[in-house]
TORBA-901453 format. One line per field, with one value per residue (C-alpha): y, z negated, x; residue in three letters; residue number from 1; chain. Coordinates in nm, 3 decimals. Each point is the difference from the previous one (the first is absolute). Last residue first. Example, Ala and Ser with C-alpha at 12.3 -4.5 7.8 and 13.67 -1.06 7.14 Angstrom:
BEGIN
py <- [-0.106 / -0.344] .
pz <- [-0.714 / -0.066] .
px <- [1.367 / -0.137] .
aa <- [SER / ALA] .
i <- [2 / 1] .
ch <- [A / A] .
//
This chain:
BEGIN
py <- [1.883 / -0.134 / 0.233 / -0.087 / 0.017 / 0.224 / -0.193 / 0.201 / 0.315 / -0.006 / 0.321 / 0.077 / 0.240 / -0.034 / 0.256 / 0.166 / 0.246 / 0.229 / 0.154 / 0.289 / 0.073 / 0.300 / -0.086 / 0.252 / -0.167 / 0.116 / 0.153 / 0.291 / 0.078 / -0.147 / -0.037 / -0.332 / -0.141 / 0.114 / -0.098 / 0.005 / -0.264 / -0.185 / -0.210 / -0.236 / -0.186 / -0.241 / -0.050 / -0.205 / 0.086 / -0.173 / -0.010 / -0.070 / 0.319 / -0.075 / 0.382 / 0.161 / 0.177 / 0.299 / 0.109 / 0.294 / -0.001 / 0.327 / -0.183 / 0.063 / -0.108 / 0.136 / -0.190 / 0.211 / 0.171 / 0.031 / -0.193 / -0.306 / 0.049 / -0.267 / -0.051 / 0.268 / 0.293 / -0.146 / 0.164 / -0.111 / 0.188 / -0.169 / 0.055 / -0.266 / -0.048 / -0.231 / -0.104 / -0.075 / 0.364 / -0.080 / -0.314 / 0.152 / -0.275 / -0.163 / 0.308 / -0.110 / 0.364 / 0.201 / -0.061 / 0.261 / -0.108 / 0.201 / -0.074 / 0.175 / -0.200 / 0.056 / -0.214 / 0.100 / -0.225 / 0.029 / -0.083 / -0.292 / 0.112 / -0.063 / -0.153 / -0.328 / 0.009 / 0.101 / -0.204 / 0.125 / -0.060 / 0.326 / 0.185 / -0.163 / 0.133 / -0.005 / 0.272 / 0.042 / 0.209 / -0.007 / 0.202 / -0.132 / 0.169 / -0.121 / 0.169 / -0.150 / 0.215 / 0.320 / -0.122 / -0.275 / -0.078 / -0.205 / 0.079 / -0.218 / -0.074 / -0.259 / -0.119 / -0.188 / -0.176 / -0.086 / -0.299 / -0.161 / -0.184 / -0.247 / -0.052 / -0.304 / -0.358 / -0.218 / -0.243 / -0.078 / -0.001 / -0.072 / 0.092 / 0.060 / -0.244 / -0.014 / 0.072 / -0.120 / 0.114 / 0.362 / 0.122 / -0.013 / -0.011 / -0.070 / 0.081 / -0.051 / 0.123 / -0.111 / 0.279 / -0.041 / 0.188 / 0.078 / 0.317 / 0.188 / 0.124 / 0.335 / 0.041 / 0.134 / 0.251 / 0.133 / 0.274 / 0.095 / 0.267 / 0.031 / 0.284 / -0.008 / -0.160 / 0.168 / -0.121 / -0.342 / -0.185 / -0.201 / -0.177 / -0.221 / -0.251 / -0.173 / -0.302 / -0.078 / -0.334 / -0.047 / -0.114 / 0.070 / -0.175 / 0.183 / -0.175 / 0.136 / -0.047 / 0.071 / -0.075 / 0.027 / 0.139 / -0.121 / 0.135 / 0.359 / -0.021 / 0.091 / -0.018 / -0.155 / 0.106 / -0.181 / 0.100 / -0.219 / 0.099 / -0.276 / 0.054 / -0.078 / 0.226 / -0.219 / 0.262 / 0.070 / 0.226 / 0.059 / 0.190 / 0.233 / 0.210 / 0.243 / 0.169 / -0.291 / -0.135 / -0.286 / -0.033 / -0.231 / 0.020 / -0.275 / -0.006 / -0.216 / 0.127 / -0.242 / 0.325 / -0.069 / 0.125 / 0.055 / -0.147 / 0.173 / 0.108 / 0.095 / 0.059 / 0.115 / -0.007 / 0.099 / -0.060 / 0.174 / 0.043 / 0.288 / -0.074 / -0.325 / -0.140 / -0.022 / 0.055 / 0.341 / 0.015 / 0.144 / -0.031 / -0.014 / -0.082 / -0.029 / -0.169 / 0.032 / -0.192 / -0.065 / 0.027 / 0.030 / -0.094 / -0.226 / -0.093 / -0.320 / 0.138 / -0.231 / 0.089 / -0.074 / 0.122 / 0.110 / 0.132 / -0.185 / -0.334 / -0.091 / 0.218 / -0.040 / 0.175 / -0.092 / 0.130 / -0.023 / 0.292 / 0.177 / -0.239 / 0.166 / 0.247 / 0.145 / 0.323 / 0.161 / 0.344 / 0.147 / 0.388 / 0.115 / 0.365 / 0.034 / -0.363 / -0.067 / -0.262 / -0.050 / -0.270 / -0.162 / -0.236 / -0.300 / -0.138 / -0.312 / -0.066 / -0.255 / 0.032 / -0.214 / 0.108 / -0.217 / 0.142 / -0.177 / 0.152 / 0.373 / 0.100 / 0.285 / -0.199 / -0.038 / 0.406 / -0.143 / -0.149 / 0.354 / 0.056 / -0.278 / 0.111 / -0.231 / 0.068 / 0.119 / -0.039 / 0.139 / 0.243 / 0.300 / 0.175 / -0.098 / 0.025 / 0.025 / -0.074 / 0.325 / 0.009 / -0.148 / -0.303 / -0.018 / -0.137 / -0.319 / -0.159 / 0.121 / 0.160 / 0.205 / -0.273 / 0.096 / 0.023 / -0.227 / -0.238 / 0.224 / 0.256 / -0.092 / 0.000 / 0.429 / -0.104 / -0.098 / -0.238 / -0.170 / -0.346 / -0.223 / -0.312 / -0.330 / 0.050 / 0.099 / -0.378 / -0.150 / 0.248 / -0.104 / -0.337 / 0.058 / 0.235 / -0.241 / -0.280 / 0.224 / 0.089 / -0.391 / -0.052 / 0.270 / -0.023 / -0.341 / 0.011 / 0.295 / -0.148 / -0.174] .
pz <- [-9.986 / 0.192 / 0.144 / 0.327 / -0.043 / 0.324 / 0.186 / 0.297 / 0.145 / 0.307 / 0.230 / 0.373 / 0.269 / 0.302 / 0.245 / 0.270 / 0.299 / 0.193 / 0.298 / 0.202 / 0.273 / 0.206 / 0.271 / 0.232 / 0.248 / 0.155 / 0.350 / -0.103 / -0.221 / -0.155 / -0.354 / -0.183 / -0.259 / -0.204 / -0.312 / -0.192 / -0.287 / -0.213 / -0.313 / -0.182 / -0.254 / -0.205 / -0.355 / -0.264 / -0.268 / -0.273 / -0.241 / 0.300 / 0.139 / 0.321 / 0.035 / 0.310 / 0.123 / 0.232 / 0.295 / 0.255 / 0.183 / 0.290 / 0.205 / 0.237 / 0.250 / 0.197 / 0.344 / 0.036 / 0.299 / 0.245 / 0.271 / -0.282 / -0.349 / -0.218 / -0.458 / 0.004 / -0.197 / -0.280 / -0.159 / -0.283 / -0.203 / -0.247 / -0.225 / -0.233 / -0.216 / -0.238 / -0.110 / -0.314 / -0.072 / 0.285 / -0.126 / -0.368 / -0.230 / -0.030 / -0.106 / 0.099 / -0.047 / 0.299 / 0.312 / 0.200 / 0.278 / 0.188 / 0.285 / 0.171 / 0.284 / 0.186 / 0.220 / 0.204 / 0.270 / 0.171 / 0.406 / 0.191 / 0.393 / 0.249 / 0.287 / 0.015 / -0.359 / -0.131 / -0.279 / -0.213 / -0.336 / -0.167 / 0.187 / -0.176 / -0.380 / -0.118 / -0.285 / -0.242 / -0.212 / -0.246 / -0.191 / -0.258 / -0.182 / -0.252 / -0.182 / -0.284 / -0.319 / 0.127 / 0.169 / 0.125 / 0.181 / 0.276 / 0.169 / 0.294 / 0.177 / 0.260 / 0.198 / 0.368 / 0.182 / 0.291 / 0.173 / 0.291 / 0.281 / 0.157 / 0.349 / 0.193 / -0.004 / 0.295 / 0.084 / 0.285 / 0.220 / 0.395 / -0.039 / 0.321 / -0.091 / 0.295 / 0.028 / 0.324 / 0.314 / -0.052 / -0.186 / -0.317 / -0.083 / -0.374 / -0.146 / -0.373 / -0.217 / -0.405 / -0.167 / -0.311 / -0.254 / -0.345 / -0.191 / -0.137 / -0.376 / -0.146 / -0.403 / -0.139 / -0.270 / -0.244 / -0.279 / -0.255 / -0.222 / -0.328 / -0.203 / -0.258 / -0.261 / 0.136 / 0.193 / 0.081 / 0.217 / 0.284 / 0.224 / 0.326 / 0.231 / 0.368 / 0.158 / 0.383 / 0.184 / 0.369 / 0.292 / 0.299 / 0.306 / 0.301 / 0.291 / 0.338 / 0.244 / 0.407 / 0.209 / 0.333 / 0.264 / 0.312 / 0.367 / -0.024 / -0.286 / -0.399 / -0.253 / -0.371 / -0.246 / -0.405 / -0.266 / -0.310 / -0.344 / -0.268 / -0.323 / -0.338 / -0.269 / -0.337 / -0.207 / -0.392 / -0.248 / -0.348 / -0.278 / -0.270 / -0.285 / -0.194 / -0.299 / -0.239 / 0.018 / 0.242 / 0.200 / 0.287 / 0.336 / 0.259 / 0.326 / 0.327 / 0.313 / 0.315 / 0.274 / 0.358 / 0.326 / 0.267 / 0.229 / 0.343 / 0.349 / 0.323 / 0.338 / 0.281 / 0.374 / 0.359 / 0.293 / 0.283 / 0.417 / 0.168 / 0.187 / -0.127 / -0.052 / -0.355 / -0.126 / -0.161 / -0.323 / -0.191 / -0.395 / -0.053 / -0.357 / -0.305 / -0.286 / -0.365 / -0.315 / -0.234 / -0.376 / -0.279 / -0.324 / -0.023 / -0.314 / -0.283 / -0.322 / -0.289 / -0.361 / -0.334 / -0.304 / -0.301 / -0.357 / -0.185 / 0.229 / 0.333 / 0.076 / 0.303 / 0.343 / 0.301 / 0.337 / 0.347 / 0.192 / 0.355 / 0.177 / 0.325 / 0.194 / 0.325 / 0.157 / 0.321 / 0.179 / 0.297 / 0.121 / 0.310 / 0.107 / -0.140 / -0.159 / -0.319 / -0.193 / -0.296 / -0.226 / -0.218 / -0.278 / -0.175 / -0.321 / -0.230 / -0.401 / -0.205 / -0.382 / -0.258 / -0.335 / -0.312 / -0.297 / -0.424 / 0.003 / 0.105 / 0.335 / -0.072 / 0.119 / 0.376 / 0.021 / 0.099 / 0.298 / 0.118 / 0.316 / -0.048 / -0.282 / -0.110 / -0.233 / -0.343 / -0.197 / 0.354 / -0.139 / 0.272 / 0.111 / 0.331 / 0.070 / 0.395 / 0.172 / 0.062 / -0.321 / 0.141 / 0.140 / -0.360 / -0.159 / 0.175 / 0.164 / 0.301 / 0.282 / 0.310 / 0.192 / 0.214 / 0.359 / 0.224 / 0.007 / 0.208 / 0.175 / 0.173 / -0.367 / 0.127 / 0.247 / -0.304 / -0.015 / -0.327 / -0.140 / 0.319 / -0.109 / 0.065 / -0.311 / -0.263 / 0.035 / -0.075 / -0.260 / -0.145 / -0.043 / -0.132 / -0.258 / -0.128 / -0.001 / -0.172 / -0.256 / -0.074 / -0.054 / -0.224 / -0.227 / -0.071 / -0.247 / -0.060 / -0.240 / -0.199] .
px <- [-0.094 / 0.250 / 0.258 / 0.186 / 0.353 / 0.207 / 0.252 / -0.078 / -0.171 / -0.100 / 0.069 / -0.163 / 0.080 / -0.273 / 0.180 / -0.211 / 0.221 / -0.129 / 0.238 / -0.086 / 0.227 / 0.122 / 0.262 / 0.203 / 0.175 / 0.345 / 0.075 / 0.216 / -0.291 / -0.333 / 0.134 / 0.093 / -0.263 / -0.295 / -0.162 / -0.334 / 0.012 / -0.253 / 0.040 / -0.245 / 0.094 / -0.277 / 0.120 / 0.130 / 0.171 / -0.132 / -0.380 / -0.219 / -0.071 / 0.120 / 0.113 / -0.008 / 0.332 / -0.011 / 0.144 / 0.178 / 0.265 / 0.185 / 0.229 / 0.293 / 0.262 / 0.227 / 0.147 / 0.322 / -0.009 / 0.377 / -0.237 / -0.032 / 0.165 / -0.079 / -0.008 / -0.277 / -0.001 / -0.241 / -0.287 / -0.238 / -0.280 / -0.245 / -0.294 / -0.200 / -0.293 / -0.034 / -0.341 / -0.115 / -0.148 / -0.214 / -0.194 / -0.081 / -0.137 / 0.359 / 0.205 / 0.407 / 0.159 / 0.078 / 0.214 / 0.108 / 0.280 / 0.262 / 0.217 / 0.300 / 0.175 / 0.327 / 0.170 / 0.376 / 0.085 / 0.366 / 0.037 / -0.080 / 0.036 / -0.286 / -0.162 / 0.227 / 0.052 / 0.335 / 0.188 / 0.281 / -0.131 / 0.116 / -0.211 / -0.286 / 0.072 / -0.360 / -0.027 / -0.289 / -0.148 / -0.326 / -0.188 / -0.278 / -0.228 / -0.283 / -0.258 / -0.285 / 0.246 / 0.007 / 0.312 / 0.192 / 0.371 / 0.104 / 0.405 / 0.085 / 0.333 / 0.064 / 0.273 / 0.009 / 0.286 / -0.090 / -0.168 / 0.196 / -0.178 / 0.176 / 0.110 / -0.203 / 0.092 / -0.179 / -0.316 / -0.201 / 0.282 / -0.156 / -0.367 / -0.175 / -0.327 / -0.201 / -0.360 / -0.179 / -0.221 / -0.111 / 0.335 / 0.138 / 0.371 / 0.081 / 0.332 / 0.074 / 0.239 / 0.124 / 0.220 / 0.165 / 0.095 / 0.215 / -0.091 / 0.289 / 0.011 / 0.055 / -0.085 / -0.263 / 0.073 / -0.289 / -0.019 / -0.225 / -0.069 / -0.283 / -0.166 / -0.321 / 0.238 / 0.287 / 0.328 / -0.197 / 0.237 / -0.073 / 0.246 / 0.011 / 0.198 / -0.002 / 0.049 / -0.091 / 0.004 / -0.087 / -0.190 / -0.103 / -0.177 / -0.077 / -0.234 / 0.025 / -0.249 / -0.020 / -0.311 / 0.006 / -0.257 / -0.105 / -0.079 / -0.025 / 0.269 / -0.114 / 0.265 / -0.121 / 0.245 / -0.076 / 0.217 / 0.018 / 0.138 / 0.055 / 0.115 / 0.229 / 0.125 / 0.041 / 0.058 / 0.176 / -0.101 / 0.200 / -0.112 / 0.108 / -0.180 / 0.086 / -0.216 / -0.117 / 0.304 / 0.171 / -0.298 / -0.005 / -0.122 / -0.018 / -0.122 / -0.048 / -0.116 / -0.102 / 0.013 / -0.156 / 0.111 / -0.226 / -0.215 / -0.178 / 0.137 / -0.158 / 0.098 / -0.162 / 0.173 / -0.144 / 0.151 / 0.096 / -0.003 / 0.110 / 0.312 / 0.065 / 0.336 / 0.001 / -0.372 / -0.059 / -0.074 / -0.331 / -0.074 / -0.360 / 0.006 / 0.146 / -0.131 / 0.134 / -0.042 / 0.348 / -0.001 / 0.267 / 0.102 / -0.347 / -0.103 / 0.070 / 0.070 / 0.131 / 0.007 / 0.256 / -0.045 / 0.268 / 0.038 / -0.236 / 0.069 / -0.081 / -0.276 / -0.221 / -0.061 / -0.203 / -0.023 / -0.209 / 0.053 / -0.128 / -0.279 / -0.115 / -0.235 / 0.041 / -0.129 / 0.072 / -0.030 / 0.110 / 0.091 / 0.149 / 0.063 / 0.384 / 0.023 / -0.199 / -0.102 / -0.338 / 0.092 / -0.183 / 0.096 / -0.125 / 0.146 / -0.053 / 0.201 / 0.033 / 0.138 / 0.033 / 0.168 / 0.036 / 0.011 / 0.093 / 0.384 / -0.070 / 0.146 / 0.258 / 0.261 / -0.155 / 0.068 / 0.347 / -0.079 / -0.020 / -0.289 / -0.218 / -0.172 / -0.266 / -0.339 / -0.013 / 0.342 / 0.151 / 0.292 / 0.021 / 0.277 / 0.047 / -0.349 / -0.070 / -0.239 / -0.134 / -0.200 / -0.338 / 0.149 / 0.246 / -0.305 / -0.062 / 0.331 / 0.201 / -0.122 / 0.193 / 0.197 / 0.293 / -0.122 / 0.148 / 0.309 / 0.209 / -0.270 / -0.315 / -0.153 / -0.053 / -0.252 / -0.206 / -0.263 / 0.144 / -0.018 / -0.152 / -0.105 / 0.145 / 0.232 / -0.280 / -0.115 / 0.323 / 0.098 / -0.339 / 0.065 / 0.362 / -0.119 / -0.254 / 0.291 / 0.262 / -0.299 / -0.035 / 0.281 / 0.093 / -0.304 / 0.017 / 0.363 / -0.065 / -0.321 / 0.255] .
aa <- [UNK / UNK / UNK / UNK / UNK / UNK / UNK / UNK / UNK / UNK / UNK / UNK / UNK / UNK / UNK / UNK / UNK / UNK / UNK / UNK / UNK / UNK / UNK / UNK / UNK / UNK / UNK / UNK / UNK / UNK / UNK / UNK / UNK / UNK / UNK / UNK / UNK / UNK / UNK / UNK / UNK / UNK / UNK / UNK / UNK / UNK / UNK / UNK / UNK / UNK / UNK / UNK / UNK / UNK / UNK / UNK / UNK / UNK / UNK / UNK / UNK / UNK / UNK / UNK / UNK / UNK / UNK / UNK / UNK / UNK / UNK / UNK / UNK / UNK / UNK / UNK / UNK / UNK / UNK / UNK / UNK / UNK / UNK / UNK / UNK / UNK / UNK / UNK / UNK / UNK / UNK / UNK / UNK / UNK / UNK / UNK / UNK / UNK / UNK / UNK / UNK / UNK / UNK / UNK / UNK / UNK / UNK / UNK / UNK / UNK / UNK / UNK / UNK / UNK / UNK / UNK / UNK / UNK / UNK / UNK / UNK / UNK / UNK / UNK / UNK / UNK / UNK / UNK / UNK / UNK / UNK / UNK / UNK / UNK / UNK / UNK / UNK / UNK / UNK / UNK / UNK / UNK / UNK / UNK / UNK / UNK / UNK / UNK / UNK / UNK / UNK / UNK / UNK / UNK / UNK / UNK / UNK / UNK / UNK / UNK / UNK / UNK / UNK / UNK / UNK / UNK / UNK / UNK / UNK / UNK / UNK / UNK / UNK / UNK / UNK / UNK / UNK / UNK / UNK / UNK / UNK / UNK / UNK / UNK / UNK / UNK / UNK / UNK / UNK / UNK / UNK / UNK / UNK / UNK / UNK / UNK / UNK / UNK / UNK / UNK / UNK / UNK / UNK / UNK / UNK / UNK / UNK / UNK / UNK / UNK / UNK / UNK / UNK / UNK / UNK / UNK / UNK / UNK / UNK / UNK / UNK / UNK / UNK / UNK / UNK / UNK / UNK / UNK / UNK / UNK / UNK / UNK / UNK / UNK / UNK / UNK / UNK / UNK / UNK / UNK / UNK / UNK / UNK / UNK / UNK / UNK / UNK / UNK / UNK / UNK / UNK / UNK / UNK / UNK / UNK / UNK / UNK / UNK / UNK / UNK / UNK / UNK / UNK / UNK / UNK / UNK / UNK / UNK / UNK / UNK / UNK / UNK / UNK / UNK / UNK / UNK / UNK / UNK / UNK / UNK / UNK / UNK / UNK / UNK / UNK / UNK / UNK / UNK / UNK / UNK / UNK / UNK / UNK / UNK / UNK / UNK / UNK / UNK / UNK / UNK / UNK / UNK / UNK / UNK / UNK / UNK / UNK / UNK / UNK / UNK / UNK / UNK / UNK / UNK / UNK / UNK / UNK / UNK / UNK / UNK / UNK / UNK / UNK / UNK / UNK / UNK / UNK / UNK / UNK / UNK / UNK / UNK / UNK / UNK / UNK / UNK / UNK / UNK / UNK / UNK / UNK / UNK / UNK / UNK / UNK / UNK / UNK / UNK / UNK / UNK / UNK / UNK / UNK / UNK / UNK / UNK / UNK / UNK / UNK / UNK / UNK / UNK / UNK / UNK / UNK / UNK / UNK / UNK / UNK / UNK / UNK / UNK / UNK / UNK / UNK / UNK / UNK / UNK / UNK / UNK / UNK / UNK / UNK / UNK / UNK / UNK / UNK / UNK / UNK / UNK / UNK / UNK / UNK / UNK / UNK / UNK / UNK / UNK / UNK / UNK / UNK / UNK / UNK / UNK / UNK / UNK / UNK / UNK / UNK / UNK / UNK / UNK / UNK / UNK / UNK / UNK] .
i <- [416 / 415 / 414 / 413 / 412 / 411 / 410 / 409 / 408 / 407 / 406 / 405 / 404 / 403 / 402 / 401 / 400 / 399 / 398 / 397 / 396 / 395 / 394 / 393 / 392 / 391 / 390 / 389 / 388 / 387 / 386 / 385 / 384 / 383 / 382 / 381 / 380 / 379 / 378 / 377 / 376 / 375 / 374 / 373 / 372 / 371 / 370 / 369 / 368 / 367 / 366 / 365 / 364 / 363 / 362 / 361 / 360 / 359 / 358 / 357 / 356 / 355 / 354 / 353 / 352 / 351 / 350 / 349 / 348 / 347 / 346 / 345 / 344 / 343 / 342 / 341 / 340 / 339 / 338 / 337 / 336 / 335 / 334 / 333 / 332 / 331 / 330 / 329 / 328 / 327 / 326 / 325 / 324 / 323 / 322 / 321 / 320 / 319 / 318 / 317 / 316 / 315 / 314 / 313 / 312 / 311 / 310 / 309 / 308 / 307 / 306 / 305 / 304 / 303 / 302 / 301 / 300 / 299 / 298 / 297 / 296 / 295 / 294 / 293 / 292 / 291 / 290 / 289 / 288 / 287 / 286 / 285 / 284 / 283 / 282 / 281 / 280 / 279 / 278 / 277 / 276 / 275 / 274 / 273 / 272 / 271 / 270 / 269 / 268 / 267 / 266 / 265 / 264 / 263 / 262 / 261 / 260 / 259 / 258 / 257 / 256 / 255 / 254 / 253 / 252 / 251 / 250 / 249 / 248 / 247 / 246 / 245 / 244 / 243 / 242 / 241 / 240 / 239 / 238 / 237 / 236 / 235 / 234 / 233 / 232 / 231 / 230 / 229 / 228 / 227 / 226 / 225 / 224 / 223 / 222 / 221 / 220 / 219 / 218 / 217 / 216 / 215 / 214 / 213 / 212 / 211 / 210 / 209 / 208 / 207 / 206 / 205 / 204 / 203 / 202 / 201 / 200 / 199 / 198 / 197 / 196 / 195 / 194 / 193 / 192 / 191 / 190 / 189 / 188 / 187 / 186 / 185 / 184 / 183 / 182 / 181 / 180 / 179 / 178 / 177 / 176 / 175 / 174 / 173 / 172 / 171 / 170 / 169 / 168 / 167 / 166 / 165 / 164 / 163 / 162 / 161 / 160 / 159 / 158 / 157 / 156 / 155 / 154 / 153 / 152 / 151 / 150 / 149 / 148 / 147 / 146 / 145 / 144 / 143 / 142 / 141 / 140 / 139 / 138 / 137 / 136 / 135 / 134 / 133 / 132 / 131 / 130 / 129 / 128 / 127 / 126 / 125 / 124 / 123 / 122 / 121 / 120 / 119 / 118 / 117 / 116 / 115 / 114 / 113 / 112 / 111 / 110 / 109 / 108 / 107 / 106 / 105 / 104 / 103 / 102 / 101 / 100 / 99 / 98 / 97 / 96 / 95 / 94 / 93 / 92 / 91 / 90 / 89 / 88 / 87 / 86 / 85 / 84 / 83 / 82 / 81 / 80 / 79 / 78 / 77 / 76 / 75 / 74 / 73 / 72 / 71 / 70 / 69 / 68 / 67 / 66 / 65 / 64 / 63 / 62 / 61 / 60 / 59 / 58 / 57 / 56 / 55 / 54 / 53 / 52 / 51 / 50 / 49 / 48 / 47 / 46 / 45 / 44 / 43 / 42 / 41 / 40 / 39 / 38 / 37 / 36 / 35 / 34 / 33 / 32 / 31 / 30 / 29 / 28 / 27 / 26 / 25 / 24 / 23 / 22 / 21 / 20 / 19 / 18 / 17 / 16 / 15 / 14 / 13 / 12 / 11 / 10 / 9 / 8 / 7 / 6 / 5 / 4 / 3 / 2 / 1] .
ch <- [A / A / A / A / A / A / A / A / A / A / A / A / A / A / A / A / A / A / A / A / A / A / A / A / A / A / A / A / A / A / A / A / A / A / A / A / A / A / A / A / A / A / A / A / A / A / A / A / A / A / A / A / A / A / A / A / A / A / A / A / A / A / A / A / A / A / A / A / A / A / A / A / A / A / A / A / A / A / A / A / A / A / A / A / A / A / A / A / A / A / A / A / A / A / A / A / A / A / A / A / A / A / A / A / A / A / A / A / A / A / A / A / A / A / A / A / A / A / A / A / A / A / A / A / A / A / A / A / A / A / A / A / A / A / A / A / A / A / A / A / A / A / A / A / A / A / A / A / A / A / A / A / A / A / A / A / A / A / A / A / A / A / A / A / A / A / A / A / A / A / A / A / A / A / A / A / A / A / A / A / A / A / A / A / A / A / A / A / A / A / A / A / A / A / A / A / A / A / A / A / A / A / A / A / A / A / A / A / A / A / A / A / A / A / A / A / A / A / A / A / A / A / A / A / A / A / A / A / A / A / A / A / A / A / A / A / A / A / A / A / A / A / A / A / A / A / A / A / A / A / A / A / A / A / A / A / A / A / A / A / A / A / A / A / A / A / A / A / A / A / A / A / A / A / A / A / A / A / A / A / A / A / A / A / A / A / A / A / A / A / A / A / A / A / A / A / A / A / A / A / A / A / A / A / A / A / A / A / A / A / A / A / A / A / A / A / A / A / A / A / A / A / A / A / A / A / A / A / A / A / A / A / A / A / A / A / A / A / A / A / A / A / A / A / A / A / A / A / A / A / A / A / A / A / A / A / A / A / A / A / A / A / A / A / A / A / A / A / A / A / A / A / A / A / A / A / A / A / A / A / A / A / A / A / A / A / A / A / A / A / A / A / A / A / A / A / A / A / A / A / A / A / A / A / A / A / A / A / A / A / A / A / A / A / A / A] .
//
């Protein structure tokens, strides 16, 4: 069975580029200084210019990876492959100060196929969150001096990677049900580098976690133009391990410090999270989706060393105009795209919550090859925290370029 090759080998591609995409830096936000850094802000093709979100929304056209229920709406003869890039800029600022930065990096890689008439199954591969910040210039005195110090950057890069699996089956031709289960696993390294008048010393930690997460998901179509959905993820700790090593440079020699190079560190708990979306169309080519949903972090327990974890509330609000399929007009094919997204923040630092928000915009271009396939393209002008009580305020622009591909199998060539 053709399964039976597919899975393999897509566990290997996504293991080759997870290895490359690791020794890159995924975010340049100050803000990914926090627990395991920034939570990440793209999923697959279509929902990028939605708000990336869609709850509500059977996938028999490309892959939702918000409700592993919308999987049961696949139709029986698809297959769904979808890969996805990003780059971002980000323009930070501090009182008088202002810097810039721009990285770019691989987002998704995902397939999805059916199982039976009711069912399909898909794997996701993308980051859950990203960690890129640099800090620098950071004075201390030197113990026992009178006015001598050092000077300290530090810099950290990794993140946390989610290996998603979904299933959705439909029980009628209205409700549908699905199952998702994680692999969560990650590396996060920080890097400080102290500068003495006479050496300097090099001090990195390594942080290893990993963890298992299930979660589960309904749709029901209440009208024929009308469906709701709802989500539940369920909490989960993240096991890790720290690895450290201590490197003393100075004109003559380097000398390795290290004395434990390896040691069990707290883990990280993921909440509780639900999710509630309604989607609905209009005027026959519209589409609107509202979504909701609720990240239950106090519940957790945990502090960070610059901040407390409190409740997250999302909302997004996307719409989408697609006309009929008319093969000698190019811009009637397209799909066009508009998106809003705000969440309160999920950390209070200086009695602020971190707020973020996101204004999206994309299209869809057609293959025009007789299936589903298109080029995605979604953009999105954000901004993060506030510049008060000390905190960062951080405008980005983030681009992101899906190639989202369907094959059709099993289907009888004719002979003329």
């Amino acid at each position: 069975m053709i399964t039976k090759y597919i899975i393999p080998c897509f566990v290997l591609v996504m293991v080759s580029i997870q290895a490359i995409a690791q020794t890159n830096q995924l975010s340049s936000s100050p803000y990914s200084l926090y627990g395991l850094g920034l939570s990440n802000e793209t999923t697959t093709g279509t929902l990028n210019g939605l708000g990336g979100f869609g709850i509500a929304m059977p996938s028999k056209t490309f892959i939702n990876n918000s409700n592993p229920a919308s999987f049961g709406s696949m139709l029986q003869n698809s297959f769904f492959f979808d890969f996805g890039l990003k780059t971002q800029t980000n323009l930070i600022s501090e009182r008088s100060n202002r810097n810039s930065n721009i990285i770019a990096n691989f987002s998704n890689i995902a397939l999805a196929f059916p199982v039976t008439k009711q069912s399909a199954f898909g794997i996701t591969l993308l980051p859950l969150t990203n960690v890129g910040y640099s800090i620098s210039g950071i004075e201390t005195n030197i113990e026992g001096s009178s006015n001598g110090i050092f000077i300290t950057n530090i810099n950290g890069k990794g993140g946390i990677n989610d290996l998603k699996l979904n299933y959705g089956y439909a029980f009628t031709n209205k409700f549908r049900l699905g199952i998702t289960a994680s692999v969560l696993f990650g590396q996060i390294t920080e890097t400080e580098t102290n500068y003495l008048p006479n050496n300097s010393f090099v001090i990195e930690d390594v942080n290893n976690y990993s963890g298992f997460r299930v979660g589960t998901g309904f749709q029901y179509d209440v009208l024929k133009n009308t469906s709701v959905g709802a989500t539940i993820n369920l909490p989960t700790s993240l096991n890790g391990n720290k690895s450290s090593t201590i490197t003393l440079y100075t004109l003559e020699s380097t000398t390795d410090l290290t004395e434990n190079t390896e040691t069990t560190i707290d883990a990280f708990k993921l909440p509780l999270e639900l999710g509630f979306g309604l989607q609905t169309s209009f005027k026959k080519y519209f589409n609107i989706n509202v979504d909701y949903k609720k990240s239950y972090w106090s519940n957790t327990t945990q502090t960070d060393q610059l901040g407390t974890y409190v409740d997250q509330d999302a909302f997004g609000i996307g719409i989408q105009y697609a006309a009929e399929k008319k093969m000698s007009k190019f811009f009637n094919n397209l799909e066009y795209r508009l998106g809003y997204s705000f969440n309160n923040g999920n950390l209070v630092v200086n009695q602020q919550r971190i707020q973020n928000s996101g204004f999206n915009l994309g299209f869809g271009i057609p293959l025009n090859n007789g299936t589903s396939s298109m080029i995605n393209v979604g953009y999105t002008y954000g901004n993060k925290g506030q510049i008060t009580n000390g905190l960062i305020k951080e405008n980005y622009h983030l681009v992101s370029l899906n190639l989202s591909l369907e094959g059709i199998w099993f289907v009888k060539r004719k002979i003329d």
